[in-house]
Each structure stands twice: as structure tokens, then as C-alpha cells.
C-alpha positions as CSV (number, residue, x, y, z in Angstrom):
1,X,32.5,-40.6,-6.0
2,X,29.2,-39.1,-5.6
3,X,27.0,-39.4,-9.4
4,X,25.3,-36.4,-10.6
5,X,23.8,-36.3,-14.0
6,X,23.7,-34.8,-17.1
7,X,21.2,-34.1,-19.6
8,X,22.0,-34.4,-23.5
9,X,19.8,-32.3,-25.0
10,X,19.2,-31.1,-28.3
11,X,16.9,-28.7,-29.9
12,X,16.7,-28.8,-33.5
13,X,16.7,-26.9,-36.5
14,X,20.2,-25.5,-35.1
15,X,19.1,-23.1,-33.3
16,X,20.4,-24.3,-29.6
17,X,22.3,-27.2,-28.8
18,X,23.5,-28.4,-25.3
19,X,25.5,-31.7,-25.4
20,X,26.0,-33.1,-21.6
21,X,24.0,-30.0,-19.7
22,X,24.7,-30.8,-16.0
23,X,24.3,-29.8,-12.6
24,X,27.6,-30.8,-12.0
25,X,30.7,-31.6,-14.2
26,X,32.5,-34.7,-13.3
27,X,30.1,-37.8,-14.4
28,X,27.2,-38.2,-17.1
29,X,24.4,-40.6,-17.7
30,X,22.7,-39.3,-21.1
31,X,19.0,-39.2,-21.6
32,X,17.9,-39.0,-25.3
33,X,16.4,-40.8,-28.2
34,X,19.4,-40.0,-30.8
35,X,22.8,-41.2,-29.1
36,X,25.9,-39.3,-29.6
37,X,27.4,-41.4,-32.8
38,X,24.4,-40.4,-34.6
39,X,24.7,-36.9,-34.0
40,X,28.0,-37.3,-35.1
41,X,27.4,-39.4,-38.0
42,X,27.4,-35.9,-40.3
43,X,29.4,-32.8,-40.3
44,X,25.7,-30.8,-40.1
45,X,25.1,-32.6,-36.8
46,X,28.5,-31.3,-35.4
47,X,28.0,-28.2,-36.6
48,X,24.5,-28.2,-34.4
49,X,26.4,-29.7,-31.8
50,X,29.1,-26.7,-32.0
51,X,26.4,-23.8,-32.3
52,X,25.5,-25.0,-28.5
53,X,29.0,-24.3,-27.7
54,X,28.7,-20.5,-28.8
55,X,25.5,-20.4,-27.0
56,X,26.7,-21.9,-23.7
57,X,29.0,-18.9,-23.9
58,X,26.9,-16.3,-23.3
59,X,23.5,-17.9,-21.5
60,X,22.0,-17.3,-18.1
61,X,22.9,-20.3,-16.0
62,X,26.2,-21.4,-17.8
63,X,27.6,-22.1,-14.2
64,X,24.5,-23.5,-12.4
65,X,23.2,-20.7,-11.3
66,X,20.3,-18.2,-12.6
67,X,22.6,-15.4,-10.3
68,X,22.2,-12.3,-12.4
69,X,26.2,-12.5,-12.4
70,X,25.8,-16.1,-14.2
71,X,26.0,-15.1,-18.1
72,X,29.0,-16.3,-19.1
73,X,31.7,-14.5,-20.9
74,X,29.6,-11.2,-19.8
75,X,30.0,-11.8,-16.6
76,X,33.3,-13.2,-16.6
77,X,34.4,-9.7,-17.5
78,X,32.8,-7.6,-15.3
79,X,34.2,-10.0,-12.3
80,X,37.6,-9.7,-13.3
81,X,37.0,-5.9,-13.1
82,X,35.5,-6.0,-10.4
83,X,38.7,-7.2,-8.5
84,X,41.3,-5.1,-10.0
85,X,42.3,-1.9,-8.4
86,X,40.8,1.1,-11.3
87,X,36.9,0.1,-10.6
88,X,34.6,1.4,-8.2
89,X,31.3,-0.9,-7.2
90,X,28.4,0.9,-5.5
91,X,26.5,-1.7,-4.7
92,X,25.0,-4.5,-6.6
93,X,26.0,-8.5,-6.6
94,X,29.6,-7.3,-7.8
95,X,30.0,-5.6,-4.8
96,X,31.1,-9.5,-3.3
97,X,33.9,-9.6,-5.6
98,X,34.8,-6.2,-5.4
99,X,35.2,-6.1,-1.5
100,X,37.0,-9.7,-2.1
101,X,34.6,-10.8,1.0
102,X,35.8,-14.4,1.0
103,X,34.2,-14.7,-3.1
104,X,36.9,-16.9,-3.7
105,X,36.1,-19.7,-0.8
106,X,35.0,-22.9,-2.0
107,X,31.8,-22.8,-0.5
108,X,30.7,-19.5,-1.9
109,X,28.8,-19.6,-4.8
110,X,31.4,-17.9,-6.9
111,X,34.2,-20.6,-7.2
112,X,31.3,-22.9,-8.6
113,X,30.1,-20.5,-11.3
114,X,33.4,-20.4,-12.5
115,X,34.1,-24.0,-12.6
116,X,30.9,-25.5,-13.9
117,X,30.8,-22.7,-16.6
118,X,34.1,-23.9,-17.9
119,X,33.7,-27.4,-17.4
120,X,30.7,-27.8,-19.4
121,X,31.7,-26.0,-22.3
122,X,34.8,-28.6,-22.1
123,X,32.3,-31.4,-22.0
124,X,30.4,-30.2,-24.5
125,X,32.7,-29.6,-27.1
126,X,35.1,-33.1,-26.4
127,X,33.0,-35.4,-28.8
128,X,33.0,-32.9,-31.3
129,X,37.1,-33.0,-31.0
130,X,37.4,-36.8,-31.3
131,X,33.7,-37.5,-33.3
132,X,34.6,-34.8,-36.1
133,X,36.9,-36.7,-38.0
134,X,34.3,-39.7,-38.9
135,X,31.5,-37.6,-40.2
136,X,30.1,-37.5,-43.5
137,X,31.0,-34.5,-45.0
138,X,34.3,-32.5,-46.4
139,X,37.7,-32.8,-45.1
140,X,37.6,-29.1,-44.8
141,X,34.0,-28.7,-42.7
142,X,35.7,-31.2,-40.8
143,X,39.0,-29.1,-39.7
144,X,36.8,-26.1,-39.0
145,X,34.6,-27.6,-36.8
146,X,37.4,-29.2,-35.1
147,X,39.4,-26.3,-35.2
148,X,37.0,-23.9,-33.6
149,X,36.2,-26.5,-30.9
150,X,39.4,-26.9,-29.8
151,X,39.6,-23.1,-29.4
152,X,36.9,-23.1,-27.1
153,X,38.6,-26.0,-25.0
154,X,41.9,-24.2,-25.1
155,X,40.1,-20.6,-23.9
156,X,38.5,-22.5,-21.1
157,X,41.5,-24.6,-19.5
158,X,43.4,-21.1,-19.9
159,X,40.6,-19.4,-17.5
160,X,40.1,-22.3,-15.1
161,X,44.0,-22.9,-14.7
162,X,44.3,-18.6,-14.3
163,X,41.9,-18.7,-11.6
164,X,42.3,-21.5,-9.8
165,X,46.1,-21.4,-9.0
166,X,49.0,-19.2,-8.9
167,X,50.6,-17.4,-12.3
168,X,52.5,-20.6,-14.8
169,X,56.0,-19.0,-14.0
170,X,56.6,-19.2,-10.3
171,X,54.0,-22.6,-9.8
172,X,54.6,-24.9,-13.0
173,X,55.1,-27.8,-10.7
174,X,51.7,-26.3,-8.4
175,X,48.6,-28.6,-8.7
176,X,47.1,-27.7,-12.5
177,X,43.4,-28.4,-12.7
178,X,41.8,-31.6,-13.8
179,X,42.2,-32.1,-17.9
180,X,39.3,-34.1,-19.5
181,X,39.3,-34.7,-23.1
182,X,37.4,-37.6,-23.7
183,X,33.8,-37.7,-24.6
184,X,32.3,-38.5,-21.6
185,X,28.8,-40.8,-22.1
186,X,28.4,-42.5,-19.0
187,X,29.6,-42.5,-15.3
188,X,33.4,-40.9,-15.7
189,X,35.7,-41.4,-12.6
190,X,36.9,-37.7,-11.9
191,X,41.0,-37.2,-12.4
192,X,43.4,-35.4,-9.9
193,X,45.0,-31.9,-10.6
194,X,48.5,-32.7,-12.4
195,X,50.7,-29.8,-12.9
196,X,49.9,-26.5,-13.9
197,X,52.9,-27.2,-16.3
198,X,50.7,-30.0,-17.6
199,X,47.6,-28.4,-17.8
200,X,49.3,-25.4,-20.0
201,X,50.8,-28.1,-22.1
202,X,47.2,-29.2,-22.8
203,X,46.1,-25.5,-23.5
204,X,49.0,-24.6,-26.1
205,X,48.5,-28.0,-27.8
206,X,45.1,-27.2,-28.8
207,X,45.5,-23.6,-29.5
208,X,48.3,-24.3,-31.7
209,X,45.8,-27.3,-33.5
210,X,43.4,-24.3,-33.7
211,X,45.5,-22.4,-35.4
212,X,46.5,-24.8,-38.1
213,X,43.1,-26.5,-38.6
214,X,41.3,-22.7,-39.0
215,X,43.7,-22.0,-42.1
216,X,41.8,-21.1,-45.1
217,X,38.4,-20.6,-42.3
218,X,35.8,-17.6,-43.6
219,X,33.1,-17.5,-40.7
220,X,31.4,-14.8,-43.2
221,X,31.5,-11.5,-41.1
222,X,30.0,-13.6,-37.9
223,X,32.6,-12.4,-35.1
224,X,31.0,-14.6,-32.6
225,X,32.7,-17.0,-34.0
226,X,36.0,-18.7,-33.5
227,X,38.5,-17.9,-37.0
228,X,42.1,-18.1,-37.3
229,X,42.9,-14.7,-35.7
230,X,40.6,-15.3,-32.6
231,X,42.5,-18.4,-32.0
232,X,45.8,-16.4,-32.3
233,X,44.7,-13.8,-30.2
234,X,44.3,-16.4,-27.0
235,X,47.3,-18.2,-27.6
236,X,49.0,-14.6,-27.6
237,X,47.9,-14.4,-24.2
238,X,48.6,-17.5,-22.9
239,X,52.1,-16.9,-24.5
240,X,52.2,-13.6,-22.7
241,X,51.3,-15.6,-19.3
242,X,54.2,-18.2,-19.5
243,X,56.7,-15.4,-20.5
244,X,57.2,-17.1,-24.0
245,X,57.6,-13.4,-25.4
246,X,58.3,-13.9,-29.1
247,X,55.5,-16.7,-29.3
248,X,53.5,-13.6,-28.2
249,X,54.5,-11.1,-30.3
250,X,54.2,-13.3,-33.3
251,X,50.7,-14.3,-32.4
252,X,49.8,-10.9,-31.8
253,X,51.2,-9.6,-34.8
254,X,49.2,-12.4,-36.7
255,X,45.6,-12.2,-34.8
256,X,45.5,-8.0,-35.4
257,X,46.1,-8.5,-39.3
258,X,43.6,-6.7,-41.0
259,X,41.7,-5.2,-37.9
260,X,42.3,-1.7,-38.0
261,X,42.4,0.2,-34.8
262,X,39.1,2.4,-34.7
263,X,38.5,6.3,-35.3
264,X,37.9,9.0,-32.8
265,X,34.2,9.0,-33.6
266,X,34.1,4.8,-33.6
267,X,35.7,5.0,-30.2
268,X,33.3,7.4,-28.8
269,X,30.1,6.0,-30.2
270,X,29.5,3.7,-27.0
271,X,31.7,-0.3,-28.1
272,X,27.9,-1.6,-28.8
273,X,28.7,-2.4,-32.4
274,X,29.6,-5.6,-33.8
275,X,30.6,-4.6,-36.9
276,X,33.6,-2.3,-35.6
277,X,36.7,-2.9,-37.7
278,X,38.8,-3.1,-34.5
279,X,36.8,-6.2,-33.2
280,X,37.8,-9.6,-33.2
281,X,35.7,-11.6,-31.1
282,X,32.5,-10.6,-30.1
283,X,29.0,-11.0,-29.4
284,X,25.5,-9.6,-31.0
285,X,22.4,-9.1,-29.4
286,X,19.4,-9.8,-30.7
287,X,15.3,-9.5,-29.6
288,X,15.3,-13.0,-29.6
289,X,18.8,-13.1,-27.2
290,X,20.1,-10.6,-25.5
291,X,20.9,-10.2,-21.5
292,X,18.0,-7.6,-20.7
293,X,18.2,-6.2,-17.9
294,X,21.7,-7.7,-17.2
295,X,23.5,-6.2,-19.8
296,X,27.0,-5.4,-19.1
297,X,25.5,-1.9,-20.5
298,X,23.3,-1.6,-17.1
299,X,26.1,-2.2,-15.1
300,X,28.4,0.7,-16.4
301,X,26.9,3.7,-14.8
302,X,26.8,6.7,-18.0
303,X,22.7,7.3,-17.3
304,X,22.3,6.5,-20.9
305,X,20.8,3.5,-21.0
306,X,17.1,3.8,-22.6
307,X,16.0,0.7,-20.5
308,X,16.6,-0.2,-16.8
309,X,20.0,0.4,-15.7
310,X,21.6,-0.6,-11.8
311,X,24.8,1.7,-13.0
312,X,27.0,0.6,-10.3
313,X,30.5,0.1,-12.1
314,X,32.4,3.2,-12.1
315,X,36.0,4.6,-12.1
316,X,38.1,6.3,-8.7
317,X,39.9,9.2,-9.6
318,X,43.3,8.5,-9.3
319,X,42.9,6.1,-12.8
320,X,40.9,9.3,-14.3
321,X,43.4,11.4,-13.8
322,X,45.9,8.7,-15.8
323,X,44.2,10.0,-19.2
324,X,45.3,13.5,-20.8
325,X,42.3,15.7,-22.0
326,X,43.3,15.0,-25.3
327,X,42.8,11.6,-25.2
328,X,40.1,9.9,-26.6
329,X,39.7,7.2,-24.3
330,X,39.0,10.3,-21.6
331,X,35.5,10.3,-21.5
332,X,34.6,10.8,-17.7
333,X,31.9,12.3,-15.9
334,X,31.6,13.6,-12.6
335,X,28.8,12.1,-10.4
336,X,28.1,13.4,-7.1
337,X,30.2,16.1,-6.9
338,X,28.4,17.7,-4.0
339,X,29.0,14.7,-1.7
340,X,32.0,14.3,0.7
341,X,35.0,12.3,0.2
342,X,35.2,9.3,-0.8
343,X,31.8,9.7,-2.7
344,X,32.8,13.0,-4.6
345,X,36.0,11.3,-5.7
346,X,34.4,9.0,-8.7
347,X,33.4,9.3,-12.1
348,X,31.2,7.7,-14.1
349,X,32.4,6.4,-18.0
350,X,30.8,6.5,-21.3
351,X,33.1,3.7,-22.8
352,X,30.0,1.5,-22.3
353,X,26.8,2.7,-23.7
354,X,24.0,0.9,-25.1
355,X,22.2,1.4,-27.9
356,X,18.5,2.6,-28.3
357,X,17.1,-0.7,-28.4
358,X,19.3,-1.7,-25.5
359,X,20.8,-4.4,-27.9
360,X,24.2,-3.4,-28.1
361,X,26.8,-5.8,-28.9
362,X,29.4,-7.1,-26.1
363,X,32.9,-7.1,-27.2
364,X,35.4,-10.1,-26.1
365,X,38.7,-9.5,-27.9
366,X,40.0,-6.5,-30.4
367,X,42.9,-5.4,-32.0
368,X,44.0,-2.6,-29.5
369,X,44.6,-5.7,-27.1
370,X,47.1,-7.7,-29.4
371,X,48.8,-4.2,-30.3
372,X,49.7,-3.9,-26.7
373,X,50.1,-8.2,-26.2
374,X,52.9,-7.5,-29.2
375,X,54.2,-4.4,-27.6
376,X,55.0,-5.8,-24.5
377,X,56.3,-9.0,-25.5
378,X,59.1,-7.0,-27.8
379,X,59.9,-5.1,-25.2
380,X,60.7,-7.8,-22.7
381,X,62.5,-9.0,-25.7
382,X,64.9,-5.6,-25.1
383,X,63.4,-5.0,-28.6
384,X,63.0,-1.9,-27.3
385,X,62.6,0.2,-30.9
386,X,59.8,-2.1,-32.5
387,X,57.9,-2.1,-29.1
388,X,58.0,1.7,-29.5
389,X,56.8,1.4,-32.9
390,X,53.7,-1.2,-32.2
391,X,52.7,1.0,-28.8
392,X,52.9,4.3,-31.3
393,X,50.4,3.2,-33.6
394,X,47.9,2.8,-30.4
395,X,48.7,5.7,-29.2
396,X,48.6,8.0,-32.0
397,X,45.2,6.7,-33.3
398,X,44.0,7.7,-29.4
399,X,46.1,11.1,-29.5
400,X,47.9,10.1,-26.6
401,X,51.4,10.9,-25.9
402,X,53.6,9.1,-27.6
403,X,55.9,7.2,-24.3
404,X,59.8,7.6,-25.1
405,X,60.5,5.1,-22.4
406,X,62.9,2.0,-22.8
407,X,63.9,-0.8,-20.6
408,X,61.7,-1.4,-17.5
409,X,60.0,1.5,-17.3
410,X,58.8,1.4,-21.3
411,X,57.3,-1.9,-20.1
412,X,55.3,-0.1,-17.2
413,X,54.4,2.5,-19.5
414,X,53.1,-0.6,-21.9
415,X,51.1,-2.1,-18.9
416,X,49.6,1.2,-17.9
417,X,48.5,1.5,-21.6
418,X,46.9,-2.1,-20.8
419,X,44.9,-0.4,-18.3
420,X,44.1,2.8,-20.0
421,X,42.9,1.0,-23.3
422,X,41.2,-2.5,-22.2
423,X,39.4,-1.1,-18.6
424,X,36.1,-3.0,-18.6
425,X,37.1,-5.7,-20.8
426,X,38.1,-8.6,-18.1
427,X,42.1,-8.2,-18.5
428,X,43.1,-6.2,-15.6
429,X,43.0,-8.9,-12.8
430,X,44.8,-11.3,-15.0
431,X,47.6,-8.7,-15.6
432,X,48.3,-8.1,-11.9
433,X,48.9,-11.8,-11.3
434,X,50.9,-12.7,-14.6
435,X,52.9,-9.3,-13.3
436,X,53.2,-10.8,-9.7
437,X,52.1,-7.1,-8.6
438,X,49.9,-6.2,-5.3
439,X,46.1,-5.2,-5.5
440,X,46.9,-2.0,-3.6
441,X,43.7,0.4,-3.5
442,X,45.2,1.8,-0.4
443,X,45.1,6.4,-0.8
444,X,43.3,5.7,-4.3
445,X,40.9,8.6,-4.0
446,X,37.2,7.4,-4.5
447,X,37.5,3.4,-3.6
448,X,34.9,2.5,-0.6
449,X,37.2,-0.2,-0.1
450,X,40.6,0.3,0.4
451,X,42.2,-3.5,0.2
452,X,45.8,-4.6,0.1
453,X,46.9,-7.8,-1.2
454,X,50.0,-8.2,-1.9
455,X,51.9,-10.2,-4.7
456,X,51.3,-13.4,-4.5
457,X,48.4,-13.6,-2.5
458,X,46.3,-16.6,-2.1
459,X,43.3,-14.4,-1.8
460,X,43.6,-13.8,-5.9
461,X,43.2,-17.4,-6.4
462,X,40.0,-19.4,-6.2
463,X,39.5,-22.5,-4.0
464,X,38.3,-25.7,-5.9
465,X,34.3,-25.9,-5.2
466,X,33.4,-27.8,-2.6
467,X,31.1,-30.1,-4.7
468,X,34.5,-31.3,-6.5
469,X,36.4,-31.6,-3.7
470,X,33.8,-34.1,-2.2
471,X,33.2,-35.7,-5.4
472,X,36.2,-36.0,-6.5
473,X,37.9,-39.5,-5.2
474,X,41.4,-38.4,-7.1
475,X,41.8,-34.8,-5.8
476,X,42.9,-35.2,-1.7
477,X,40.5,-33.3,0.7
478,X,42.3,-30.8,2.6
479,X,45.0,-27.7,1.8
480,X,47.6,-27.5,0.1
481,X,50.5,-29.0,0.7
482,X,48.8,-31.9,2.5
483,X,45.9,-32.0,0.7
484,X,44.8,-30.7,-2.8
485,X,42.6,-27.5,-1.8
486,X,44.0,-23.7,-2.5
487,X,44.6,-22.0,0.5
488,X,42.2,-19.1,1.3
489,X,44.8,-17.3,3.1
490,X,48.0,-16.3,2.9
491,X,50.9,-15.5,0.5
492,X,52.4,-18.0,-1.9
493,X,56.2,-18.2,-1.5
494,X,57.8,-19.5,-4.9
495,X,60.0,-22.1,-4.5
């Protein structure tokens, strides 16, 4: 296996901490003057240590890359829109993804992002899992820190094992992804893929750790970050992905406690405020960090934006025309509407507006999400009342109809909700391969790009980078079945 290193840096004062930065995941040869244990030696220095986490979360060149579309959860979102079937790129880096030109090879840069984002933050946060618990400090500092870093490792297996192979239900016994969880301080022999069923088992471990450890957590008004209820909230989803329904509702139920769904006027104001009741997880920017000119806010077009904007993410019309004028959520614009088809057939959204000092604050999770996570799960439960009652209260505060559906089609009518009320907030790609559905844009009035991928499709899941594949002595070159590499092509039959 081929050594790469990685850096252990540490800037003081807790400002930033990266423990293990890399160019490359799999091994590590630290260079510093403090080693590991003494970092450890206190809960402060873990708590350092843990800050670096958040930051890794949301810095330019998280994945190895300084690509404008390198800036973690940010960008995570706006790719996952990118590739679903409501968005409409005019030009830009996104474009890639959005014309799913081959962005999920393994030798596109991409695949890479993806995987070295998520791998490091597993790195990183590792010691702080199994160096926690001999600190100096309280018992209780202790289960926090441990709590909230077990969180983040849960959150990132959940995304690497999501893109990188097919949906938990029909592949449990697929190739997983490779599961690290020791602290890694010198040359680390890289492990093979296991089972997805393995790697979930890894991910619903520590989630449900999370959640017990958090108990009792205050993090003081900071929603970036990890409490109780954000912990909740992804385990509701990763419940939701391996069909697990009441697990789901439950943890739903529990992570929206006490965030109340937004007003009218909230809604509209532009989702650039932190301190939104209706947010769970989030991010703040500040003068000292903030995105710039890569702001999810310059990517949404609105013309809004007080400082430079490339406004190249906006809606065909066939979703537009999903919302009723009463609806709150409906705030569409019309373009170009001089142009010829397909170009006079988009709309621009003001969901996504910045604020005047183009330091709006980027949400990651809210309460509208685990009101429809809940919803859906009771009503693949046949729970069919209580759904209705959950889906009400979202659909009321957004004076939309109120769906009367039951069986199958109240659960389309839930996953159409899904797309009406989280659009722009990285969900939508995820829902159409948990679903099993197609990426059909085919006769959807505005797309440039009218792809059709059907259920299944290997072209929704990423290969394993090249650099890992090479390095890697336990994963087997070539493709799957033979050898250990996604297919690029072709549809995945369950077995």
C-alpha cells in the first residue's frame, strides 16, 4: 500500500483544530511537538480537538480540493440537488453533476471530494471517541464531547455508505465501505468494504451512543453544534433508509420537540437566519468565516444578492406548478420569459436569499424535515390517521391543502411534500434511491437536459476513487462482482 501522509496540526487558543489533515485518508505519520495523549490528557484539549471537527465541516478544501464545489456540507447540498429531477443548472461547476457527465467515475474529481471529506472528519474525530474517557475533567464534559463526536462519525458513514453503493434494503449483503474507528497515529493498513449491513450497523451504534451520551447536553443557543435532537434527527433518517419505520417516527417525533415550524413572514424572509425557531442544525457566517463568493446564496439565482452572485440553480416548471398560489413555499419568478422553449420554461426562487452583508446563515437540518420523516414512517406503518395529523400540522402552517389521501398514494402525497418543503436542502437525490424510483426529467418543461435513469441505476452511485482502489491492498481492483469497484454502468438487479 502506497503511504501518504498526514499532518496533525493544531492552532491554538481554540480557534481551529485539524487532527490528521491529509492528502489522502488511509495512512498517517504525525508531525508535531505535542503528541496525541497530551492533547488528550484534558477534556479542554478535546474540546479543541472537537471544534476542528465543526470547522472541517464547512471549509474550503475539506475533500482535497480548493474546487469552488469543495466546502463541505454546503456543497454537499447543492450536489445532491443538483442530481435530482426539480433543479435546473445554467451553467457553472454544478452543471457536471447536473448533466451526470460521468461525475460519479472514479477518476473524476468528484468521487474523491466526497470520500476524503468524509474520511477525514472520521479520522479526526476517532481519538476523541476512544481518548475522551481518560481526560481530566467531568464525567459529564466527557459524555458530550464523546457524544457529539460520535454524531459526526455516524453522519459521515451514513453519507459515504448512501453514495457509494446501492439503497440498505435491496444490497445489505453489497460491499459496505471501509469502517475505521481507531485512532490512527502511524502507517494504518487500509481495510476491505464488508457489508453495507455492517457498515449500517456501525452507523446506528453510534447514533444511538449519541443519543444517550447528549442527554442532559445545553450547547447554549449554538445550532452549529451537535445536541440531543440533531443526533435524533440523523438517526431518523437513517431509520427512514433501512425501512425501520417506527424507529423513525419515534426519532422524529423526539428531534422536532420544541422547534416550532416557522411563520409566513419567517418563511419568506430569505432561510439566512440562524436563530429561526424551526432550525436544528445549522451554520452561521461570520466576517471572519463565511464562503464569499461561494455562498450557497450565489448559487440560487433570485438577483438579490448584494455581493457577486453566479445564480445558476433554478427550478423547471413542471415542480413550480406543484405549489398552489396560496402557498407559502410559492415564491417563483419568471426569468426569461421572452426566450423560446426550453429557456422560457424556468423560474427563478427566493427560498434562498442572502442577507445585506452577504453573511446569511446556511441551514442543515429543521423541524419541517422530521415532521415529514415522522409522517411517512406512520404511514408505511398503515397508521394512516396520525400520519395525516403530523403532515396537517406542515401543511396548515404553509396554507397548503390539507392531502386526504391514505394508503400508497398518502405516502406519495408525503414524498411530494418532501420535495415541495426541503428543495435546495440536499434531500432529494437521497429520497429517489431509498424510494428505488427513476431520475426521469424526460417532457419536464424547462430542463436543458432531459436524462433517464431508471431505478436502480448504477449511474446514482459513485465509484470508489481511484487513489483508494490503488492504495488499498484489502479492497480487490476491478468491478464488481469480481473485483470490489462500483460499476459505472448499468442497472443493479436485487437479488
Amino acid at each position: 500500500m502506497k503511504a501518504t501522509k498526514y499532518i496533525f496540526i493544531i492552532f491554538c487558543f481554540g480557534i481551529i483544530v485539524s487532527l490528521y489533515s491529509c492528502e489522502d485518508f488511509l495512512t498517517t505519520e504525525p508531525t508535531t511537538d505535542i503528541s496525541d495523549n497530551e492533547v488528550f490528557k484534558t477534556v479542554e484539549g478535546a474540546q479543541v480537538a472537537l471544534s476542528g471537527c465543526y470547522y472541517h465541516l464547512r471549509r474550503q478544501g475539506g475533500g482535497g480540493n480548493t474546487r469552488q464545489d469543495d466546502w463541505g456540507i454546503p456543497s454537499l447540498h447543492l450536489t445532491f440537488e443538483a442530481c435530482g429531477p426539480d433543479i435546473v443548472l445554467w451553467g457553472g461547476w454544478y452543471m457536471y453533476d447536473y448533466a451526470f457527465w460521468d461525475h460519479t467515475r472514479s477518476d473524476i474529481f468528484k468521487s474523491t471530494i466526497l470520500w476524503n471529506f468524509h474520511y477525514r472528519l472520521i479520522t479526526n474525530v476517532n481519538p476523541i471517541i476512544n481518548e475522551v474517557d481518560n481526560a481530566v475533567g467531568s464525567d459529564e464534559e466527557k459524555r458530550h464531547i464523546k457524544g457529539q463526536a460520535l454524531a459526526l462519525r455516524g453522519w459521515a458513514y451514513f453519507n459515504l455508505i448512501r453514495l457509494y453503493q446501492q439503497t440498505y434494503i435491496i444490497a445489505k449483503e453489497m460491499p459496505g465501505v471501509p469502517v475505521y474507528t481507531e485512532t490512527t497515529t502511524s502507517v494504518t493498513e487500509g481495510k476491505g468494504r464488508g457489508t453495507v449491513e455492517e457498515t449500517y450497523k456501525r452507523i446506528t451504534d453510534d447514533l444511538e451512543d449519541a443519543v444517550t451520551l447528549l442527554a442532559g447536553f445545553n450547547r447554549g443557543g449554538r445550532k452549529n453544534i451537535i445536541n440531543r435532537q440533531v443526533a435524533q434527527s440523523i438517526l431518523s433518517e437513517v431509520y427512514l433508509t433501512m425501512n425501520q419505520w417506527q424507529k423513525a417516527a419515534d426519532n422524529a417525533n423526539q428531534a422536532r420537540s420544541g422547534y416550532n415550524l416557522m411563520s409566513r413572514e419567517q418563511f419568506q424572509a430569505g432561510f439566512n437566519d440562524i436563530s429561526n425557531p424551526e432550525w436544528i442544525w445549522g451554520m452561521e457566517q461570520t466576517e471572519e468565516q463565511n464562503m464569499g463568493d461561494y455562498s450557497p446564496f450565489a448559487a440560487w439565482a433570485s438577483w438579490t444578492r448584494k455581493c457577486f452572485s453566479w445564480e445558476n440553480f433554478l427550478l423547471c416548471m413542471d415542480f413550480m406548478e406543484m405549489f398552489e398560489a396560496s402557498d407559502v413555499r410559492s415564491q417563483f419568478r419568471h426569468p426569461w420569459p421572452t426566450m423560446t422553449a426550453p429557456y422560457n420554461e424556468i423560474y427563478a426562487t427566493e427560498k434562498f436569499r442572502d442577507t445585506d452583508d452577504c453573511r446569511g446563515s446556511i441551514v442543515f437540518t429543521r423541524s419541517a424535515a422530521m415532521y415529514l420523516t415522522e409522517a411517512e414512517a406512520l404511514a408505511r406503518l398503515g397508521l394512516d390517521g396520525q400520519a395525516q395529523s403530523v403532515l396537517w400540522q406542515l401543511q396548515d402552517r404553509r396554507s397548503a391543502t390539507r392531502s386526504l389521501s391514505t394508503g400508497q398514494q398518502l405516502i406519495d402525497d408525503i414524498l411530494i411534500e418532501r420535495r415541495k418543503e426541503l428543495y435546495g436542502e440536499g434531500y432529494v437525490w437521497f429520497d429517489l434511491i431509498r424510494n428505488q424510483l427513476p431520475l426521469d426529467r424526460r417532457n419536464l418543461r424547462g430542463h436543458i437536459n432531459n436524462q433517464y435513469y431508471p431505478a436502480h441505476s448504477w449511474r446514482f452511485i459513485y465509484q470508489i476513487p481511484i487513489h483508494e482502489m490503488t492504495n488499498n491492498d484489502n479492497i480487490r481492483l476491478g468491478d464488481w462482482p469480481l473485483g470490489d469497484q462500483n460499476p459505472l454502468d448499468g442497472i443493479y438487479i436485487p437479488q
